[in-house]
C-alpha positions as CSV (number, residue, x, y, z in Angstrom):
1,X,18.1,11.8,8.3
2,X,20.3,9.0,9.8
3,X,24.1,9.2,9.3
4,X,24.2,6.1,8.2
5,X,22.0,6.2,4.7
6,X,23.4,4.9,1.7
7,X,25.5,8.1,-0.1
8,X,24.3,6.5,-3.4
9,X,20.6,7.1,-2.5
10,X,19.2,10.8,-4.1
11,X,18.8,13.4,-1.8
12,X,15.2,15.1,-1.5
13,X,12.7,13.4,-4.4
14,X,10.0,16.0,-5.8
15,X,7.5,13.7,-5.5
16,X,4.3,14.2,-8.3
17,X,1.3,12.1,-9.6
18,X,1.7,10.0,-13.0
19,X,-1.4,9.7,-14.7
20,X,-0.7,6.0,-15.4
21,X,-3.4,3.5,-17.3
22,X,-3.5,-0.6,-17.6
23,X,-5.3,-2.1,-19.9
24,X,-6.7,-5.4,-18.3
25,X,-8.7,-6.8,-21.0
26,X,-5.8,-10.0,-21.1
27,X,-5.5,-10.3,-17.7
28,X,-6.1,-14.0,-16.9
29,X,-7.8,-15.0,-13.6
30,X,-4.3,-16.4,-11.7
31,X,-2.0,-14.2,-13.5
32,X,0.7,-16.0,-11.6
33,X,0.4,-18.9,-13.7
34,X,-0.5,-21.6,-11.7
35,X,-0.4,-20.7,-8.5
36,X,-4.4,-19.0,-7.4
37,X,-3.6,-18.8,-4.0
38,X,-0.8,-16.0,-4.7
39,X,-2.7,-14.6,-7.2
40,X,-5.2,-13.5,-4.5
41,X,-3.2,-13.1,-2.1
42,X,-1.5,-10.2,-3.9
43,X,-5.3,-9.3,-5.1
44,X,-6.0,-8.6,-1.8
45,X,-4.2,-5.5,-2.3
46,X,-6.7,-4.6,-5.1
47,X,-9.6,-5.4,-2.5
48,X,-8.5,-2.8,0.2
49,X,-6.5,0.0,-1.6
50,X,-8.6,1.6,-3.6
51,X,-11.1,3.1,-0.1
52,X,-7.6,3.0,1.9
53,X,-6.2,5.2,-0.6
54,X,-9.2,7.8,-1.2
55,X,-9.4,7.4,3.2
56,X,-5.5,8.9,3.0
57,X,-6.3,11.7,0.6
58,X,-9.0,13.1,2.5
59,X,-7.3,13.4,6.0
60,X,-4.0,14.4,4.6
61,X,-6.3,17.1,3.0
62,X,-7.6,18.2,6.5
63,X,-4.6,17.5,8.2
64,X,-2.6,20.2,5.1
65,X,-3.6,23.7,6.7
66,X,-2.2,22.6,9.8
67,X,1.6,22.4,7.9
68,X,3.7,25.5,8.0
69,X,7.0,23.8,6.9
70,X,6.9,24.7,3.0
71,X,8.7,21.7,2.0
72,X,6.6,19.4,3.7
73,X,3.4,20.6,2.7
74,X,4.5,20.6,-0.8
75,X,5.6,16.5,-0.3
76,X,1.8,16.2,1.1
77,X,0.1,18.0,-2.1
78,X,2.4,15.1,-4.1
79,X,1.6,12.2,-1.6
80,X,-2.1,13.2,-2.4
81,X,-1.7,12.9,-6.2
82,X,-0.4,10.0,-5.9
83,X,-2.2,8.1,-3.7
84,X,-5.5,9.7,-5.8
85,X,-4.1,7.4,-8.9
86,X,-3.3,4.4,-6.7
87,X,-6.8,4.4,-5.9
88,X,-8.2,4.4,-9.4
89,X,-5.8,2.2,-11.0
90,X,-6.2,0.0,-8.2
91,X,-10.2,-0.2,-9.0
92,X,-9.7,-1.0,-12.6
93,X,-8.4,-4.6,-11.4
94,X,-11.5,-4.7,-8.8
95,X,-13.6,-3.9,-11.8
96,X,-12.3,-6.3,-14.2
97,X,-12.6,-9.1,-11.9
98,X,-16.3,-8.5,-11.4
99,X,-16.8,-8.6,-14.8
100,X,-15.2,-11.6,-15.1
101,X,-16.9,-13.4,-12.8
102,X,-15.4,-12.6,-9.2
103,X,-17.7,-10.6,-7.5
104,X,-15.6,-8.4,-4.6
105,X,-18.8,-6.4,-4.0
106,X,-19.6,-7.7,-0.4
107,X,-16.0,-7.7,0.3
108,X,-15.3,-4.2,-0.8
109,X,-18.5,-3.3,1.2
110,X,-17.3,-4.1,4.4
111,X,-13.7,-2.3,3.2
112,X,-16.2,0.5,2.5
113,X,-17.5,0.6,6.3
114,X,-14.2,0.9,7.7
115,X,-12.9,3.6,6.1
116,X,-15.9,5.5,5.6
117,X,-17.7,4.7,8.7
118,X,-15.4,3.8,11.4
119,X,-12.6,5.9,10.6
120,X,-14.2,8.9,8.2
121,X,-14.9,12.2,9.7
122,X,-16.7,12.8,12.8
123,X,-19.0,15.7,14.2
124,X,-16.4,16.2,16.5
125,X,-15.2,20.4,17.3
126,X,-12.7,21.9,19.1
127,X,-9.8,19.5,20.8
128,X,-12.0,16.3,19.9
129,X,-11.9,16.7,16.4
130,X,-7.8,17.6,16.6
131,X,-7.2,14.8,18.5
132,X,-9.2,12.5,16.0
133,X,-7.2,14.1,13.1
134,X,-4.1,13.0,15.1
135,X,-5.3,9.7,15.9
136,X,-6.1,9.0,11.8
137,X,-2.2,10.0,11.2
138,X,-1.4,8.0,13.1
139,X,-2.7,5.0,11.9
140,X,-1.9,6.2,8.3
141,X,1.9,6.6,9.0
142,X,2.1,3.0,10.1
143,X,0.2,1.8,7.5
144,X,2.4,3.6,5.2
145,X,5.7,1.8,7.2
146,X,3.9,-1.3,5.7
147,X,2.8,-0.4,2.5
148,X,7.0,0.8,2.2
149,X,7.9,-2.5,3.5
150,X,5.9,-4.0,0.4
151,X,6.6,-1.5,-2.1
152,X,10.6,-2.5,-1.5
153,X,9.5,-6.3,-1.9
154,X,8.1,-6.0,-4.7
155,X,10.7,-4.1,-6.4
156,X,13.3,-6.7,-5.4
157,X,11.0,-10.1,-6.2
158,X,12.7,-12.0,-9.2
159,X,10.5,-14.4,-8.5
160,X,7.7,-12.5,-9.6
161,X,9.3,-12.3,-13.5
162,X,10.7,-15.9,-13.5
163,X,7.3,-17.6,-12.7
164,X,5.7,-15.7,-15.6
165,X,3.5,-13.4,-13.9
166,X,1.0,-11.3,-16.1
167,X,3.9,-8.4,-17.2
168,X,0.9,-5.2,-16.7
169,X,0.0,-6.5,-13.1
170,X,3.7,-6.9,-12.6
171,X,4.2,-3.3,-13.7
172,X,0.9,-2.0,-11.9
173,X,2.7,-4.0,-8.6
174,X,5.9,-2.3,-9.3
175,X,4.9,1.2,-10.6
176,X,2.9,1.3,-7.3
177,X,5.6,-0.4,-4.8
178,X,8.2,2.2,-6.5
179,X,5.8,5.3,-5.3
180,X,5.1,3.6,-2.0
181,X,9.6,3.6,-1.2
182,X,9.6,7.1,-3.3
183,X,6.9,8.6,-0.3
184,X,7.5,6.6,1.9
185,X,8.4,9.1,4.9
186,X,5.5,11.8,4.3
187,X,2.7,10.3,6.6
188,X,5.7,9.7,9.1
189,X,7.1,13.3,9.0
190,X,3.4,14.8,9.2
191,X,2.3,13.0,12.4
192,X,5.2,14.0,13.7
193,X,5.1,17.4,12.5
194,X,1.6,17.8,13.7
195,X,1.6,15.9,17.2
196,X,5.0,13.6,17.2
197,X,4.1,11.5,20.4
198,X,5.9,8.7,20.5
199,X,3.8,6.4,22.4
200,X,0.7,7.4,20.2
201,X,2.9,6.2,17.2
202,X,3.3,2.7,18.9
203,X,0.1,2.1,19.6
204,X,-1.3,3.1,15.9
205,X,1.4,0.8,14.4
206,X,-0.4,-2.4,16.8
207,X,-4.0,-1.3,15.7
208,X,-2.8,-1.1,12.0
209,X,-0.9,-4.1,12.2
210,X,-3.7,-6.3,13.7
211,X,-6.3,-5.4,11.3
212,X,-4.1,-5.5,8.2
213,X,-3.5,-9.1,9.3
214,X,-7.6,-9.7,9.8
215,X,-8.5,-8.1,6.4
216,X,-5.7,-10.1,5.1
217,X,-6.8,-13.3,6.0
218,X,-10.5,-13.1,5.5
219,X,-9.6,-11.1,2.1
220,X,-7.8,-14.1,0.5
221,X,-10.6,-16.5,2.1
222,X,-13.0,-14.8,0.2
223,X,-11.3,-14.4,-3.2
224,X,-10.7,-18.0,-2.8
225,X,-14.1,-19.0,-2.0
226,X,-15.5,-16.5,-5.0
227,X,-12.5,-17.5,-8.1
228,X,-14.8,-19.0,-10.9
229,X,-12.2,-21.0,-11.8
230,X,-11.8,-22.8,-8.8
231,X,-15.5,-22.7,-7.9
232,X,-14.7,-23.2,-4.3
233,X,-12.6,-26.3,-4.5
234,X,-9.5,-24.8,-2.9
235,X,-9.6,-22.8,0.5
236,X,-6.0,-21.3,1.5
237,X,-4.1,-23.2,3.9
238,X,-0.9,-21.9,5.8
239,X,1.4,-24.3,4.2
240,X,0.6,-21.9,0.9
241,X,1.6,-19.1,2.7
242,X,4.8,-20.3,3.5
243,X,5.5,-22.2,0.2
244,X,4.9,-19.1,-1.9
245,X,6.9,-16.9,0.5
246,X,9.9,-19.4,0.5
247,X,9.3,-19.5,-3.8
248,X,9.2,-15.5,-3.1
249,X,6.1,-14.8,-5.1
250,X,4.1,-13.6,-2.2
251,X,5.9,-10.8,0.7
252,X,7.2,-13.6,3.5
253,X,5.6,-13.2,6.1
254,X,9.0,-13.0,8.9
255,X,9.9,-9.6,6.0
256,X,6.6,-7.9,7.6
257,X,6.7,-9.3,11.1
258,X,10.1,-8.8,11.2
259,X,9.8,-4.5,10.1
260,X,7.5,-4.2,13.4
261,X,11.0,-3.6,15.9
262,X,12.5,-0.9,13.7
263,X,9.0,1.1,13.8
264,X,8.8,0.6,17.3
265,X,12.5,2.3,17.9
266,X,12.4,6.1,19.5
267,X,15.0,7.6,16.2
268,X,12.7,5.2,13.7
269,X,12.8,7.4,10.6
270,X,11.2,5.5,7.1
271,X,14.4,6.7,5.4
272,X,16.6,4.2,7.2
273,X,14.8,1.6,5.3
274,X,13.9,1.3,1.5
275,X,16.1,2.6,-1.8
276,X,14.8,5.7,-2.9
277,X,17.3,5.2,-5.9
278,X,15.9,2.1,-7.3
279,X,11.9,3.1,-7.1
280,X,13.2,6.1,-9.1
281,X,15.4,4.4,-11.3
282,X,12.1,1.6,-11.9
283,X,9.3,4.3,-12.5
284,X,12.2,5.4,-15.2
285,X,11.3,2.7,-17.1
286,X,8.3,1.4,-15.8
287,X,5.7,0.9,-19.5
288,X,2.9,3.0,-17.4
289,X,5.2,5.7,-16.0
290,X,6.8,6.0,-19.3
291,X,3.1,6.2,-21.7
292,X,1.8,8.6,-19.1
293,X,5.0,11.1,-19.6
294,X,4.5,10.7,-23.0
């Protein structure tokens, strides 16, 4: 832990899964009013997350007998819980826009295939099938520096409420982003704890990078293309990409490109970055968090 972290943040956070549920059934198709090409560029996330999210659980499941720090392989049971509701509340938007019209399924497919097929398990024994494991946690820990990087912008995006975005996507958005800063160090400390090597890290955080950005772009071209309200009149252009991350509706995209150099730093630890104490002090009154304590 870096000397200089804020002495207001919380120390050690037990992290555990809350059993949230949304109720979609008034979600309007742009549920930021007026503005589609946000709408699906944040639906993206809806897209990809739900296979991402059950592809986590099941390495970090492999990857847990390896763990003999007690503390850590207790935060890895907790990052598995939660990622494991992530992935399902995630799929009730996915589901709701198919059955309103959008249909994600050859989008999702090709999600599918990556995570299942390119990067699921392999017949692999021995060293091979350690050094695969190693590879996957890689990849996962710099995924997870971006997912961080979003969870925190999401939590701080005023612009999100005073544009009148759909309140249960905004808390879904939230409640998620919140877990993301609250976890946000487990995939790090578990490469490191099982292999650690630095340039390994590097080069995962390039390959995550690069495809985020491809599964990004063709994502939103898709949902575009596929909106049953627009019927394929609109395609997104980069001057909407900029426009909605100057309005701050959308994650700017210098806020992701610029989170790349810290990563890339030798003492990089995710606590440096992120405020534990305000993802804990949202999921204290998030509506989900709160019915699913009740």
């Amino acid at each position: 832990m870096p000397s200089d972290v804020d002495p207001a943040e919380p120390g050690r956070v037990e992290l555990h899964a809350r059993d949230v549920e949304f109720d979609w059934s008034q979600l309007p198709m742009h549920w930021i009013p007026g503005e589609p090409f946000a709408t699906h560029f944040l639906n993206f996330l809806h897209l990809v997350l739900p296979e991402g999210e059950r592809w986590f659980v099941e390495v970090f499941k492999e990857a847990l007998p390896l763990v003999i720090d007690e503390r850590l392989a207790a935060d890895v049971r907790g990052f598995i819980g939660q990622e494991a509701v992530h992935a399902e509340s995630h799929q009730g938007v996915v589901d709701h826009l198919d059955a309103h019209g959008l249909d994600t399924g050859p989008y999702v497919e090709q999600v599918r295939w990556i995570f299942r097929r390119l990067l699921g398990d392999r017949p692999y024994q021995g060293e091979r099938a350690e050094a695969w494991l190693v590879q996957r946690l890689a990849v996962i820990a710099a995924i997870e520096h971006f997912t961080a990087v979003l969870g925190q912008w999401v939590l701080d995006a005023e612009a999100l409420d005073r544009c009148g975005t759909d309140p249960t996507m905004l808390d879904l958005l939230r409640w998620h982003g919140a877990e993301e800063v609250e976890h946000r160090a487990v995939a790090f400390d578990l490469y490191q704890h099982v292999h650690g090597k630095y340039r390994q890290r590097c080069g995962a955080l390039l390959i995550a990078a690069l495809a985020i950005a491809s599964l990004w772009a063709r994502g939103v071209k898709y949902l575009m293309r596929q909106d049953p309200v627009l019927r394929g009149s609109r395609e997104p252009r980069w001057r909407d990409l900029l426009r909605c991350g100057r309005r701050g509706i959308i994650p700017p995209v210098w806020r992701l490109l610029g989170s790349l150099p810290g990563y890339l730093r030798p003492n990089y630890h995710p606590s440096q970055y992120g405020s534990t104490a305000q993802a804990v002090a949202y999921l204290a009154k998030s509506p989900a968090a709160l019915a699913a304590e009740r």
